[in-house]
Backbone atoms as SQL, in Angstrom:
CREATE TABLE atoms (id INTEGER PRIMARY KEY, chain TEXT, resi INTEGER, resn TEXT, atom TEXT, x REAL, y REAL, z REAL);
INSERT INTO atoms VALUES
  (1, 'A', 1, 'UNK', 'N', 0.847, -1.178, 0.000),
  (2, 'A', 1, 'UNK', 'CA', 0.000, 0.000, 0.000),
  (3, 'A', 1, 'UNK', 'C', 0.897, 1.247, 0.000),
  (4, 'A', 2, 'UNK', 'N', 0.508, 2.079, -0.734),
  (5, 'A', 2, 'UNK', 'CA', 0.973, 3.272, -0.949),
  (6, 'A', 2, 'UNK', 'C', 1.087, 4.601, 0.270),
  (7, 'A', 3, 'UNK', 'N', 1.920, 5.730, 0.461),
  (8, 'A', 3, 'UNK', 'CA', 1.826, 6.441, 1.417),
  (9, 'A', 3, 'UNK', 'C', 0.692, 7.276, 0.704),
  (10, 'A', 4, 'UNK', 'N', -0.512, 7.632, 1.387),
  (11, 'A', 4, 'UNK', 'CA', -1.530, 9.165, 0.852),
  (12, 'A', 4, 'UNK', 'C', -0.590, 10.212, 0.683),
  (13, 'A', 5, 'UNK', 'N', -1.387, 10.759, -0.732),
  (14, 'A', 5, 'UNK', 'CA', -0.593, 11.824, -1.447),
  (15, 'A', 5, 'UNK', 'C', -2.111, 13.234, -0.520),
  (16, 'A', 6, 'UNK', 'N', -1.375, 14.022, -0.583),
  (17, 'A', 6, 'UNK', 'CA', -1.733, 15.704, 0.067),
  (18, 'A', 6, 'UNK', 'C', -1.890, 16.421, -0.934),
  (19, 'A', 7, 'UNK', 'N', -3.122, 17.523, -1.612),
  (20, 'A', 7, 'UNK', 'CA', -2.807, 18.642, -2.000),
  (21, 'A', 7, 'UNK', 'C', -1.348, 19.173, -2.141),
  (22, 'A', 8, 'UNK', 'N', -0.474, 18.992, -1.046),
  (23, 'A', 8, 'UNK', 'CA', 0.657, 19.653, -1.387),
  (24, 'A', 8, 'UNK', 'C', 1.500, 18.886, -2.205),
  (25, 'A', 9, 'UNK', 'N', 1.727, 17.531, -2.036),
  (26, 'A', 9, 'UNK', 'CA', 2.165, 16.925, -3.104),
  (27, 'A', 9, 'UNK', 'C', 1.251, 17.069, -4.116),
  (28, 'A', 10, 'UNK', 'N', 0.444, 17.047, -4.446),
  (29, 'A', 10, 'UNK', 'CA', 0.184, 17.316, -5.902),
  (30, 'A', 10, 'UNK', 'C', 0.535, 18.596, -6.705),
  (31, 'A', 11, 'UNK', 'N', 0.322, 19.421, -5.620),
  (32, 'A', 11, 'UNK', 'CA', 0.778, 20.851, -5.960),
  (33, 'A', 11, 'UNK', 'C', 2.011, 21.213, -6.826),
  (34, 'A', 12, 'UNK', 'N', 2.868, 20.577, -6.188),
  (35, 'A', 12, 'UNK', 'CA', 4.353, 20.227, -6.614),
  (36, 'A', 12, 'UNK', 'C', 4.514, 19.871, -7.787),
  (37, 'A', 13, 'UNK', 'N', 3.812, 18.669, -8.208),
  (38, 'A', 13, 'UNK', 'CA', 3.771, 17.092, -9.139),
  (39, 'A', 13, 'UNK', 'C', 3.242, 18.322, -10.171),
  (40, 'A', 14, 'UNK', 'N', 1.981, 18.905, -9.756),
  (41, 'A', 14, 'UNK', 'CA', 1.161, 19.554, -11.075),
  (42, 'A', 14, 'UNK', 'C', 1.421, 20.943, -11.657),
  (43, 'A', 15, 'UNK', 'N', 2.064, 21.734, -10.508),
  (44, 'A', 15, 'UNK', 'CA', 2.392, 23.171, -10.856),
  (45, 'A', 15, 'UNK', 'C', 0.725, 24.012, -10.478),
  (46, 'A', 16, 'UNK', 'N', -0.224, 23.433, -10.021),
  (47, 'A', 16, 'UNK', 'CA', -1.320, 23.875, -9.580),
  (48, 'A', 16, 'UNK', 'C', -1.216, 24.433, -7.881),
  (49, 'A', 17, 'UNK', 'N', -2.093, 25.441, -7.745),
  (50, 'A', 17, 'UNK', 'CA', -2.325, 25.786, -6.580),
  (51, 'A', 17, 'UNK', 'C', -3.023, 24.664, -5.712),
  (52, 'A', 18, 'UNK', 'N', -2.512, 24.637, -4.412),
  (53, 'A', 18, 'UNK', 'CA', -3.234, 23.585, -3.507),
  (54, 'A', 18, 'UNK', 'C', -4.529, 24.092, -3.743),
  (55, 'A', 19, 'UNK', 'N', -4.748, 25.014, -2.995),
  (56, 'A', 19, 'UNK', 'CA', -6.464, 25.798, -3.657),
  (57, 'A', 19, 'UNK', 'C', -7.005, 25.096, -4.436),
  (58, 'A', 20, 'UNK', 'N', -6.869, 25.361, -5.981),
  (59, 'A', 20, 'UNK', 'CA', -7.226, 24.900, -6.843),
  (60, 'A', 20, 'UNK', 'C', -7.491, 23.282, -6.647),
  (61, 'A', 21, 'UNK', 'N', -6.560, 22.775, -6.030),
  (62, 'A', 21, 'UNK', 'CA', -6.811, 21.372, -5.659),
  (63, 'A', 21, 'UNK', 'C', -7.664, 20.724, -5.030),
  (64, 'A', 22, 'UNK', 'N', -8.089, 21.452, -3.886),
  (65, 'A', 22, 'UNK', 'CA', -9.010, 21.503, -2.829),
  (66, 'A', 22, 'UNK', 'C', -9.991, 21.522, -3.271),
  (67, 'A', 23, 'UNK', 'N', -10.083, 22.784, -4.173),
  (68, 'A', 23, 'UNK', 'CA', -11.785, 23.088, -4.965),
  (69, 'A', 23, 'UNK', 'C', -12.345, 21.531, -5.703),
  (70, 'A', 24, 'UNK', 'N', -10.698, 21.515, -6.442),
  (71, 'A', 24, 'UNK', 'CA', -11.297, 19.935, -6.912),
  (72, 'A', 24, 'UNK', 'C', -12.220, 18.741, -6.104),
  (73, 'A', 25, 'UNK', 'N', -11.596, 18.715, -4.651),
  (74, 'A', 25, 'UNK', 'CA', -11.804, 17.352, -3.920),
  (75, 'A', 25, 'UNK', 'C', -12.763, 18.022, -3.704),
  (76, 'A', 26, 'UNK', 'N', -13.376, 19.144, -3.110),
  (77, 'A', 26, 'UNK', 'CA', -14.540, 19.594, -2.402),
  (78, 'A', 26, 'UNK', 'C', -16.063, 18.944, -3.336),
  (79, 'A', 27, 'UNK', 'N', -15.717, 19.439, -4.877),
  (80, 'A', 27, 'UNK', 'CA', -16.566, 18.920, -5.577),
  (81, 'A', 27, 'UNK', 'C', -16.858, 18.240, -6.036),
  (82, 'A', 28, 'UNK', 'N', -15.665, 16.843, -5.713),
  (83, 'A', 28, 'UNK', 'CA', -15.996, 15.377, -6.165),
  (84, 'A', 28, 'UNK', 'C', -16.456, 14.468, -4.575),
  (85, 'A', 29, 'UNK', 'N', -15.436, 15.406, -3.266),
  (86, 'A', 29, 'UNK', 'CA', -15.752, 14.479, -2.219),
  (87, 'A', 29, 'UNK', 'C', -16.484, 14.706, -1.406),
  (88, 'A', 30, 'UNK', 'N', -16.465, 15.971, -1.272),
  (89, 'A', 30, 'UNK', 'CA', -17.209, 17.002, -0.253),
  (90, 'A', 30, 'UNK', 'C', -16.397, 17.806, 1.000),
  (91, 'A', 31, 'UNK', 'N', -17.192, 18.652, 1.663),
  (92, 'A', 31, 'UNK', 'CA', -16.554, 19.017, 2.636),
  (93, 'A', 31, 'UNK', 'C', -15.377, 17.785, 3.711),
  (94, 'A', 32, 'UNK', 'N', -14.703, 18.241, 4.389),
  (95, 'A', 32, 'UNK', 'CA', -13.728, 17.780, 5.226),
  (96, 'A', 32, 'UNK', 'C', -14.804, 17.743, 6.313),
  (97, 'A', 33, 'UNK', 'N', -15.241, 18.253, 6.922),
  (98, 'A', 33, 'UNK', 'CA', -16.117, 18.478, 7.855),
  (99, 'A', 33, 'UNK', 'C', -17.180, 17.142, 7.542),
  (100, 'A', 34, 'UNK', 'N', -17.389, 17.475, 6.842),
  (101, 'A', 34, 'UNK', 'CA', -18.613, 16.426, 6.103),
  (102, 'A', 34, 'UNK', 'C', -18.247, 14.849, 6.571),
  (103, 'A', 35, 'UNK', 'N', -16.645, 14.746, 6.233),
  (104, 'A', 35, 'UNK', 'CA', -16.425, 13.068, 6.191),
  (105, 'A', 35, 'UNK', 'C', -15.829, 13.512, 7.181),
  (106, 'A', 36, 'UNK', 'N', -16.018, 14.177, 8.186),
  (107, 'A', 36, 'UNK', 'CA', -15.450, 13.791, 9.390),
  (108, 'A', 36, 'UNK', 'C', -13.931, 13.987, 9.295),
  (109, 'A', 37, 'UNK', 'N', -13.257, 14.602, 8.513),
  (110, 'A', 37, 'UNK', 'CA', -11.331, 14.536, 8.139),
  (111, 'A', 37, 'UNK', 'C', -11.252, 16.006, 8.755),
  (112, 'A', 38, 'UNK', 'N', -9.814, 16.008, 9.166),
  (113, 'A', 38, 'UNK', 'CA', -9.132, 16.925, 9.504),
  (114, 'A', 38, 'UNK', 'C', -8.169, 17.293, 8.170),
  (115, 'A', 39, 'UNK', 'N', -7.368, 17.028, 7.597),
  (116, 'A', 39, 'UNK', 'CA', -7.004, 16.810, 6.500),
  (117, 'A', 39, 'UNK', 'C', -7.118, 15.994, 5.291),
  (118, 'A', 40, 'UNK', 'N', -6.979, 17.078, 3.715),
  (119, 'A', 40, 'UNK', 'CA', -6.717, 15.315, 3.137),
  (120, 'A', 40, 'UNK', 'C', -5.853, 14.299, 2.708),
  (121, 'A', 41, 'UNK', 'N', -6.143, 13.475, 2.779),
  (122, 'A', 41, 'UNK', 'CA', -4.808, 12.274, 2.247),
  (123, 'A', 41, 'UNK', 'C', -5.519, 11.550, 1.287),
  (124, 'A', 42, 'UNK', 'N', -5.143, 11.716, 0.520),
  (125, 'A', 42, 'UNK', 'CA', -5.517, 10.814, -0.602),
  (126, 'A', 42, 'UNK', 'C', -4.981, 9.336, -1.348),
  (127, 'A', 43, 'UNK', 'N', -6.166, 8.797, -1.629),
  (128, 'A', 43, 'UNK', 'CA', -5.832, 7.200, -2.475),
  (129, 'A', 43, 'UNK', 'C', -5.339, 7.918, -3.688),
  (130, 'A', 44, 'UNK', 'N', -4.252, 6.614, -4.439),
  (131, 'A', 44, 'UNK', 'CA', -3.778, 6.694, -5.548),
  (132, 'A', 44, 'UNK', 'C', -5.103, 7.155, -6.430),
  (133, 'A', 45, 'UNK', 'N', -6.482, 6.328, -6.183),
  (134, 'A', 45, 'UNK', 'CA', -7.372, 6.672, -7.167),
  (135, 'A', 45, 'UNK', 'C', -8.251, 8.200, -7.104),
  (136, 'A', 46, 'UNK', 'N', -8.176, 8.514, -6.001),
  (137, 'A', 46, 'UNK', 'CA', -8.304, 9.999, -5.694),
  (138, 'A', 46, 'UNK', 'C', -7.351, 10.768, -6.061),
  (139, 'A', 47, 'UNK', 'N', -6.023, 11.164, -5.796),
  (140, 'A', 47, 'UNK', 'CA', -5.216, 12.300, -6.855),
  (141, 'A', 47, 'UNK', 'C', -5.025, 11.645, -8.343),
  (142, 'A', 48, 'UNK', 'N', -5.212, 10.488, -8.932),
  (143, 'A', 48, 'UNK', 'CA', -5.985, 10.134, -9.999),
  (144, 'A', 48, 'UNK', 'C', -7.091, 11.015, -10.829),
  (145, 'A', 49, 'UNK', 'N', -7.973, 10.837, -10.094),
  (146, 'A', 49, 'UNK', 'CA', -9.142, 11.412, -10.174),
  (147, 'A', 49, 'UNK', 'C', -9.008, 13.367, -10.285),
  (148, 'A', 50, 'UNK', 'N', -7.950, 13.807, -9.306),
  (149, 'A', 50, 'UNK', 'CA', -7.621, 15.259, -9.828),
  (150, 'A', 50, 'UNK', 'C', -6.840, 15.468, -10.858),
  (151, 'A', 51, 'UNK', 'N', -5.538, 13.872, -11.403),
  (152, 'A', 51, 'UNK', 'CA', -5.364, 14.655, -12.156),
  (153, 'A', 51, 'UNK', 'C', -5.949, 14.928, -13.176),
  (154, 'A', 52, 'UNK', 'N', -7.039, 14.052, -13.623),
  (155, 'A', 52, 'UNK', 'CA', -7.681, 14.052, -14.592),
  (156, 'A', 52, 'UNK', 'C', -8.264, 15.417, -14.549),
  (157, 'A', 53, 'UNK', 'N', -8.943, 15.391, -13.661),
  (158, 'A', 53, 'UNK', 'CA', -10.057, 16.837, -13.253),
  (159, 'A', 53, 'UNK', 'C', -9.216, 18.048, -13.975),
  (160, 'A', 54, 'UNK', 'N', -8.126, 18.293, -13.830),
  (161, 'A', 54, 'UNK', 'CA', -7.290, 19.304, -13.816),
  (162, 'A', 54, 'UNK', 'C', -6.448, 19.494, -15.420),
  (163, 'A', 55, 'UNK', 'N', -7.048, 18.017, -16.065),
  (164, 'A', 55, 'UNK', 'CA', -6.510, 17.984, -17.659),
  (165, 'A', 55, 'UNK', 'C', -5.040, 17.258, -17.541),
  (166, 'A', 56, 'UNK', 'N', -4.477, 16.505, -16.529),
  (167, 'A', 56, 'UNK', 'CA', -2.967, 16.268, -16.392),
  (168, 'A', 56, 'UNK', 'C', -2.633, 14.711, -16.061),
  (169, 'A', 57, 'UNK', 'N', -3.940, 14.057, -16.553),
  (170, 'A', 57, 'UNK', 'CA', -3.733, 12.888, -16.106),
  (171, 'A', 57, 'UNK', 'C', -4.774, 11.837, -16.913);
């Protein structure tokens, strides 16, 4: 199993604002609050899923 990738690693990986990243998960996963998270960490198939969102994957 893989270590969860962060907004900030992707940030890095994509040249995108974490922001921008966030907006992504907000509107595929929902609030943080919502699922109960303090942060996010993401599955391979979740920053997957942004990079696509974002045209980079």
């Amino acid at each position: 199993m893989s270590d969860p990738v962060t907004p900030a690693d992707l940030e890095r990986e994509l040249g995108v604002s974490a922001r921008k990243i966030r907006d992504v998960l907000r509107a595929e996963y929902g609030l943080l609050a919502e699922r109960g998270d303090t942060r996010w960490e993401l599955t391979a198939e979740q920053a997957d899923s942004v990079r696509r969102a974002l045209g980079r994957g």
